[in-house]
BAFI-3210 file (N, C-alpha, C; in Angstrom, 3 decimals, decimal comma, padded with zeros to 6 digits):
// residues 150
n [1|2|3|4|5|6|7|8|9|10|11|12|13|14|15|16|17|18|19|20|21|22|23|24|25|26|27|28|29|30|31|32|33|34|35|36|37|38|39|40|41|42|43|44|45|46|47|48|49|50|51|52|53|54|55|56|57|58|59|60|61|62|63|64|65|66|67|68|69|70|71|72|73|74|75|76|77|78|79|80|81|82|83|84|85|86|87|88|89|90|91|92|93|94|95|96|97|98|99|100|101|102|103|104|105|106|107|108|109|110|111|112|113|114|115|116|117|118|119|120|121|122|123|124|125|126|127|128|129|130|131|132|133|134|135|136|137|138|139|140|141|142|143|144|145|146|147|148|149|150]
n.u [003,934|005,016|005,277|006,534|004,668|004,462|003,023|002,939|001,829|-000,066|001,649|002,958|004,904|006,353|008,268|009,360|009,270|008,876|006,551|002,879|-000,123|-002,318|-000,568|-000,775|-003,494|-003,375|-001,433|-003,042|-005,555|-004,105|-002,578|-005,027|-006,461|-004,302|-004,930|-007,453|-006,937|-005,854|-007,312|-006,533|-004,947|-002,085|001,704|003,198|005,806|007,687|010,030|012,054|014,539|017,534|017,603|014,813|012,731|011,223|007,885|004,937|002,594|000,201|000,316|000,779|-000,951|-002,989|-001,867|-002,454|-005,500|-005,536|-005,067|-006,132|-007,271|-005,304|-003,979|-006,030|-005,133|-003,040|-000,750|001,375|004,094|006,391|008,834|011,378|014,147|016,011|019,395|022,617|023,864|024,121|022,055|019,983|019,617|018,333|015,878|014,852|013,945|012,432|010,453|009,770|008,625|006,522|004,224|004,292|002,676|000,103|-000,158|-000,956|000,847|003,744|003,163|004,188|007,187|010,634|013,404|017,244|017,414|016,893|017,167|016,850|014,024|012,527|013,689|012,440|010,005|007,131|007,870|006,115|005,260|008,009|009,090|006,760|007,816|010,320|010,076|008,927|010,609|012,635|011,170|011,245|014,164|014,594|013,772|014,940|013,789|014,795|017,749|017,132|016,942|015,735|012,365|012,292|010,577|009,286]
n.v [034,199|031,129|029,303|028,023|027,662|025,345|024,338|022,137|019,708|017,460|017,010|018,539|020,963|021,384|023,915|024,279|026,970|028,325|026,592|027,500|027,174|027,650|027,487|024,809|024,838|026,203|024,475|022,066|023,093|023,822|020,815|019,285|021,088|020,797|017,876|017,824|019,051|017,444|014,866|012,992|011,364|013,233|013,667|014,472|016,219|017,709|020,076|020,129|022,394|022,446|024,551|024,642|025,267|023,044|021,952|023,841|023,338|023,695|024,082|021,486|019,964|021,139|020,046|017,135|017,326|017,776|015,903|013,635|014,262|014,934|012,743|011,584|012,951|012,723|010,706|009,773|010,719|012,493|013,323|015,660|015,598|017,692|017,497|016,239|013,206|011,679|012,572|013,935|011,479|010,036|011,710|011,441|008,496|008,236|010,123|007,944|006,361|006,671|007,888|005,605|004,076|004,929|005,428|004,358|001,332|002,145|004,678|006,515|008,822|009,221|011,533|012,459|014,189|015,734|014,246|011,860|011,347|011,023|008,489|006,816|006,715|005,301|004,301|005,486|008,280|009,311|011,407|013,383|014,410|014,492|017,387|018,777|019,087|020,453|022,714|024,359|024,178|026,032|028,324|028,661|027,371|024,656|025,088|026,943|028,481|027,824|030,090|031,664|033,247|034,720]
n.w [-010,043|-008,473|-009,781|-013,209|-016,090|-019,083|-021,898|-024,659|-027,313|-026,369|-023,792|-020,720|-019,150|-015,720|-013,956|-011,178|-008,295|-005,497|-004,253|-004,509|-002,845|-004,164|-007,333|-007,723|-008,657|-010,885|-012,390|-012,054|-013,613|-016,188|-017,260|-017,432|-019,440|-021,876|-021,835|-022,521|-025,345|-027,056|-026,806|-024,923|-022,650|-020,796|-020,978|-017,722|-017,039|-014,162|-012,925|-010,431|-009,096|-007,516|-006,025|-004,987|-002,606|-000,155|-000,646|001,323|003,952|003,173|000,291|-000,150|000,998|-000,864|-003,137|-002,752|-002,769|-005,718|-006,692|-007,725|-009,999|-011,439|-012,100|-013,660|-016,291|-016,873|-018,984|-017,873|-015,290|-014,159|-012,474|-011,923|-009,858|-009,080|-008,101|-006,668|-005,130|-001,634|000,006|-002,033|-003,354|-001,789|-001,467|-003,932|-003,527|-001,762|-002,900|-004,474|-003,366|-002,066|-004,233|-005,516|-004,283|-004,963|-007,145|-010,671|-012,112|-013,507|-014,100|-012,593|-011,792|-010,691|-011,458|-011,749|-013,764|-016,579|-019,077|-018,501|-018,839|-021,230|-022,446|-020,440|-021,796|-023,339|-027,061|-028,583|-027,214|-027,108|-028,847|-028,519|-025,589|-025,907|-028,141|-025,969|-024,384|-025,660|-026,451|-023,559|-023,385|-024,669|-023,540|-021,743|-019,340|-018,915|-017,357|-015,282|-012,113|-009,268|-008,584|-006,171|-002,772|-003,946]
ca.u [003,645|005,802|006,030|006,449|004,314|004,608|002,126|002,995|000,576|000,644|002,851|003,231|006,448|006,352|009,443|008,672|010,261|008,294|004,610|001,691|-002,130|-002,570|-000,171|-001,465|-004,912|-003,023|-000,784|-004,199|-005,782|-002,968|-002,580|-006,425|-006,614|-003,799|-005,526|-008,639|-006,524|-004,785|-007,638|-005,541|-004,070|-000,722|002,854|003,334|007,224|007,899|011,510|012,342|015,784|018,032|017,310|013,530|012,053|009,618|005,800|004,771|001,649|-001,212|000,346|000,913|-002,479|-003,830|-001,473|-003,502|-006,799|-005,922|-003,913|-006,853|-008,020|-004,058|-004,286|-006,805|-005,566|-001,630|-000,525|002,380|004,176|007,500|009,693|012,843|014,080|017,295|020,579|023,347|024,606|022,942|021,009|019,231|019,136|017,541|015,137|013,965|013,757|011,132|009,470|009,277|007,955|005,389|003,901|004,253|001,461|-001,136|-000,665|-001,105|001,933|004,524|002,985|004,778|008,745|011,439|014,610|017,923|018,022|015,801|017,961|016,329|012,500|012,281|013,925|011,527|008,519|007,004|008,111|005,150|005,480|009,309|008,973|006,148|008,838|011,551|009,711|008,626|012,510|013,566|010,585|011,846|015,334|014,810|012,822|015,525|013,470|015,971|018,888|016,543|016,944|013,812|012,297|012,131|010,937|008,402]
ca.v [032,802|030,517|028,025|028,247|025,647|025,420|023,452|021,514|019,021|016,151|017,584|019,615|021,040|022,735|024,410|024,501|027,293|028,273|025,934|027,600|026,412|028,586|027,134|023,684|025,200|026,525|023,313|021,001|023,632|022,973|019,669|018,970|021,802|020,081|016,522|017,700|019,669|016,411|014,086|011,681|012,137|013,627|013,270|015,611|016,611|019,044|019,597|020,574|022,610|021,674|025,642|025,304|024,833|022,086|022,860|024,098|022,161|024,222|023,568|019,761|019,496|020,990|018,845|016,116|017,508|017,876|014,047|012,382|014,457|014,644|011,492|010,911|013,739|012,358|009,211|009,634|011,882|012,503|014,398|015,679|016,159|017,976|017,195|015,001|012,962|010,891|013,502|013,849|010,050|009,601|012,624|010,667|007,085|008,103|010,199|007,461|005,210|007,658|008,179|004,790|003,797|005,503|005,581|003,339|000,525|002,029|005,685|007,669|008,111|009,989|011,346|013,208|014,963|015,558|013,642|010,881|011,136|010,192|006,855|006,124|006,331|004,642|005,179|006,908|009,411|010,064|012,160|014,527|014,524|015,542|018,065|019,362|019,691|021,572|024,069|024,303|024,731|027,340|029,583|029,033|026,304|023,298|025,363|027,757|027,967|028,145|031,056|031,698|034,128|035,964]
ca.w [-009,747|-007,988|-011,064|-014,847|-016,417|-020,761|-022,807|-025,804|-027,940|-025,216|-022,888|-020,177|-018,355|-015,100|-013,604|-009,569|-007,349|-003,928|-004,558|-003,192|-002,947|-006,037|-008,225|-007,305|-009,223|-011,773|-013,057|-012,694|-015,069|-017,325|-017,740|-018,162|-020,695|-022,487|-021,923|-023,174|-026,922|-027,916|-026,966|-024,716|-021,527|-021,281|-020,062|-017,103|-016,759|-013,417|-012,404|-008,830|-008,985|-006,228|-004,513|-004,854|-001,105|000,617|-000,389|003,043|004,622|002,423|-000,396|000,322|001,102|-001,728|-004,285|-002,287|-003,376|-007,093|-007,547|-008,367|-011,326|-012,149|-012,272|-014,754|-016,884|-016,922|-019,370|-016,881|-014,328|-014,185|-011,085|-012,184|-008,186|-008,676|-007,186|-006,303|-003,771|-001,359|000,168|-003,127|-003,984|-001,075|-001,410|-005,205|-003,236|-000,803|-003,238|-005,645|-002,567|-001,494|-005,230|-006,491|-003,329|-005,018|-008,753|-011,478|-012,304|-014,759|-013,932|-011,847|-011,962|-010,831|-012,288|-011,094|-014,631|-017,664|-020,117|-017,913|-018,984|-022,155|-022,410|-019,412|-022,653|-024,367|-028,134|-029,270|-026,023|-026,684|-029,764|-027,806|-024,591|-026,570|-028,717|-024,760|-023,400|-026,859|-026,136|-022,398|-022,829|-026,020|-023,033|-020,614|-017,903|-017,874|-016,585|-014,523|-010,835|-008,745|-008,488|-004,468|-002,145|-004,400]
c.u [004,964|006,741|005,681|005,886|004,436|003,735|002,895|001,892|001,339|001,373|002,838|004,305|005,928|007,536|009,040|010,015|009,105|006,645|004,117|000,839|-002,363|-002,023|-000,722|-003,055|-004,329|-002,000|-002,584|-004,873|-005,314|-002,683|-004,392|-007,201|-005,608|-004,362|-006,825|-008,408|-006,122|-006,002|-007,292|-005,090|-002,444|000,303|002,664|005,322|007,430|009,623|011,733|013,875|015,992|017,782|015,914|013,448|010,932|008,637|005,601|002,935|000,453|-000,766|000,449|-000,333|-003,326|-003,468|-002,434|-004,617|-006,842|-005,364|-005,193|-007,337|-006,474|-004,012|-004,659|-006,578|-003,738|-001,626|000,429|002,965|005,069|008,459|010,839|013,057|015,518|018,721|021,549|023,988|023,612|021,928|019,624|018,931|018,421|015,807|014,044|013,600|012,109|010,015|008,551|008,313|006,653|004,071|003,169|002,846|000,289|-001,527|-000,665|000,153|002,162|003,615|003,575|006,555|009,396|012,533|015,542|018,151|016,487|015,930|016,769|014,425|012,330|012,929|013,349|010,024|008,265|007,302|007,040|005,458|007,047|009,193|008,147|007,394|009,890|010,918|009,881|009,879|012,907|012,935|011,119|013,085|014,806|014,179|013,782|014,834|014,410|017,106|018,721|016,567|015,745|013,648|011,494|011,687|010,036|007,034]
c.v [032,050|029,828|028,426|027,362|026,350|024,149|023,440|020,547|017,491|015,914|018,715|019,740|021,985|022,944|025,095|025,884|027,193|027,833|026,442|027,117|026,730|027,877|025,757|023,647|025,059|024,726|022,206|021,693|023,216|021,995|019,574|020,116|020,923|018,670|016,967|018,138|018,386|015,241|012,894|012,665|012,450|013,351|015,027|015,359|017,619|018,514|020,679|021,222|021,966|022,973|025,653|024,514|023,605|022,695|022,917|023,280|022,554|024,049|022,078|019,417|019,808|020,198|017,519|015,989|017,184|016,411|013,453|013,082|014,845|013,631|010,748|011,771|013,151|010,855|008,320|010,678|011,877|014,057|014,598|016,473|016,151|017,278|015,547|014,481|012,281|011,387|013,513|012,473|009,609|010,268|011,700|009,086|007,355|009,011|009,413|006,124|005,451|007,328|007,120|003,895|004,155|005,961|004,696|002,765|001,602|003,698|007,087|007,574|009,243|010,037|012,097|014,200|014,859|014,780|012,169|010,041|009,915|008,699|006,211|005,966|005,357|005,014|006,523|008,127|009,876|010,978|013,357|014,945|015,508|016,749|019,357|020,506|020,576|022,904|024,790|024,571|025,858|028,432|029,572|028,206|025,466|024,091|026,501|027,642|028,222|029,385|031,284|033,040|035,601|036,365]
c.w [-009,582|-009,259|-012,385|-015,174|-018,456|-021,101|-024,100|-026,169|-027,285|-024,327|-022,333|-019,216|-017,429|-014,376|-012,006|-009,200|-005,912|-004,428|-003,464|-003,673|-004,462|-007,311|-008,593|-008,743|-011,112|-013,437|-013,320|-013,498|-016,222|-018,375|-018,139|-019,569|-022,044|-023,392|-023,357|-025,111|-027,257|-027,890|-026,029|-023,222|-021,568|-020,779|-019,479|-016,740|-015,649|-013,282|-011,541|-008,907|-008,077|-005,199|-004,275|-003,382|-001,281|-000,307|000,977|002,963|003,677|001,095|-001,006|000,181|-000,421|-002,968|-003,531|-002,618|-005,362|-007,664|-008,182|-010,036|-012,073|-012,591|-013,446|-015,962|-017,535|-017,858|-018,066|-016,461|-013,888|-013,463|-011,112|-010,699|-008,309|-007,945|-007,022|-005,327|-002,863|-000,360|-001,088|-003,380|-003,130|-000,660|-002,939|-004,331|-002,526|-001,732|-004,172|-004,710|-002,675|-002,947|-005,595|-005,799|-004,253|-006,171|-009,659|-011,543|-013,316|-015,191|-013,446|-011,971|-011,901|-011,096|-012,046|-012,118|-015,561|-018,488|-019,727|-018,235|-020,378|-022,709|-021,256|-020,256|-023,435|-026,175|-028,643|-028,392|-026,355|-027,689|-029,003|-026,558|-025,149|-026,951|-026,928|-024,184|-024,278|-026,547|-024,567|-022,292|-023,442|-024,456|-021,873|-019,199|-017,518|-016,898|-015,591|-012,926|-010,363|-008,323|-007,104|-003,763|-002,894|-003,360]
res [x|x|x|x|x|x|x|x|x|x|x|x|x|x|x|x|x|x|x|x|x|x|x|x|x|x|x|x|x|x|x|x|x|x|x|x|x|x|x|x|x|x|x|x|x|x|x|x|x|x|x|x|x|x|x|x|x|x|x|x|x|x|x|x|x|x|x|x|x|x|x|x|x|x|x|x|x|x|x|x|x|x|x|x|x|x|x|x|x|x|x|x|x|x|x|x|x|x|x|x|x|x|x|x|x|x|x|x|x|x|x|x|x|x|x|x|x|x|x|x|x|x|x|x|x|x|x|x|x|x|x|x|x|x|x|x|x|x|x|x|x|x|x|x|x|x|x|x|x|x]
***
């Protein structure tokens, strides 16, 4: 599978390399399994290296199909989109345009790093966040490159 995803209590991390349709299935599983253990909807954390590729058009589409029950399954939803420079800053602007169309105020949000999430929570949420990133590095995701080409 393209992507790594990790569950914690209120939290889920996924670590993108090449997104197909499939994985798409697999992450909204995820999170709404999550949602449904804690009671509450959850923070979703993905982080986009800077080598992982586009989603190609079938996977596009089907993240399209699953947003709405992401949606309702997310407190909030957070796009760590690799890289620096204004290639990249301009790659987070439009996705934060795109996103911010079609999700709740003070929902969606992207970030050039991870460090970046959790002082975007609310207090109660930063304690689960953190807890998230400690399980995530300890396995080797934050500094993981995307896994391409499988």
């Amino acid at each position: 599978m393209p992507c790594q995803i990790l569950t914690t209590r209120g939290a889920v991390f996924v670590l993108w390399g090449q997104p197909l349709p499939a994985d798409m299935d697999e992450v909204q599983a995820a999170v709404e399994a999550a949602a449904a253990a804690c009671g509450h909807p959850v923070v979703y954390v993905t982080r986009v290296p800077v080598n992982a590729p586009a989603p190609d058009a079938g996977a596009r589409a089907r993240l399209n199909e699953v947003m709405p029950s992401l949606m309702k399954a997310c407190s909030t939803y957070h796009v760590v989109l690799e890289g620096e420079g204004f290639g990249a800053a301009m790659k987070r602007g439009i996705l934060t345009g795109v996103f911010q169309l079609s999700w709740r105020r003070k929902t969606f949000f992207v970030h050039a790093d991870t460090s970046e999430v959790a002082p975007a929570l609310s207090d109660e949420r930063r304690a689960t966040v953190r807890h998230l990133l400690v399980t995530a590095e300890r396995r080797g995701l934050l500094g993981a490159p995307a896994a391409v080409g499988l």
